[in-house]
C-alpha positions, 0 to 999 in steps of 0.5 A: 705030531709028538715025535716032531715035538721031541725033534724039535726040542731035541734040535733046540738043546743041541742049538743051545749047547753049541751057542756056548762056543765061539764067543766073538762079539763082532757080529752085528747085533740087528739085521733087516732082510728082504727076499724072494723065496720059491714055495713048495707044497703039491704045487709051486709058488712065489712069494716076497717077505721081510724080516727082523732079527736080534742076535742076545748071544755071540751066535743065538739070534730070534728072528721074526719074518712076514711074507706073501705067497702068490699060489691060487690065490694069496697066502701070508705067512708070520713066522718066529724062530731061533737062529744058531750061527755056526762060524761067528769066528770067520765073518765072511761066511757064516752058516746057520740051523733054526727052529720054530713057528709059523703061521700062513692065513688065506680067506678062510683058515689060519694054519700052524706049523713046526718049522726047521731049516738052515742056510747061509749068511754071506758078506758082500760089505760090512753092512750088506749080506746075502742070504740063502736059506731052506725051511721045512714046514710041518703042518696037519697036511705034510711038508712043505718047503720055501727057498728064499734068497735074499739081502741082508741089512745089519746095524747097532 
């Protein structure tokens, strides 16, 4: 579990060094998601969540998400992270690493893991975005990956 702890903090320093460049504030400064994602993890599952995030810098953002996981019985999911976009110069498509927490609760135990993933931000109008995104879970029990899609919200 260290070695994941240093690549995590190692990954946060480099989102951080990179989030010194491009400075371009026309990027909205909230965004609401709705999405679909497809889990992973010895079997496969669906699932549907929400979340919020708040961009403080031209390209960091902290992005909180809830979710639901239908498997063999249901998962919910909280998660935290920090988002780094990577082209805030050209709005059209803006892809994006993140690191963080997450939590999954069932009737009997509550699971934490690392989280690390990325993806892509895409514009259909000037509020309304589509989002693709892949985050790989590391938890006591392995890896375990959630592709989500899903449309994104922004507003002041």
């Amino acid at each position: 579990m260290r070695k994941y702890m240093l690549l995590a903090t190692f990954l946060f320093l480099i989102m951080l060094a990179s989030s010194l460049y491009g400075e371009n504030n026309d990027q909205p400064e909230w965004n609401a998601t709705l999405f679909g994602s497809y889990f992973k993890a010895g079997g496969s599952a669906f699932g549907i969540g929400g979340a919020v995030s708040c961009r403080f810098t031209p390209r960091l953002e902290i992005e909180g998400e809830v979710y639901t996981i239908f498997l063999d019985h249901i998962y919910y999911g909280l998660s935290e992270g920090l988002i780094c976009n990577f082209d805030t110069e050209h709005n059209k498509t803006v892809p994006y690493v993140l690191v963080g927490i997450s939590q999954l609760k069932d009737e009997e135990a509550l699971i934490f893991n690392v989280m690390f993933g990325g993806g892509v931000k895409s514009d259909l109008t000037k509020s309304l975005k589509m989002k693709f995104d892949l985050r790989l879970h590391l938890c006591a029990d392995g890896i375990w990956w959630k592709f989500s899609t899903g449309l994104m919200w922004s507003f002041e």
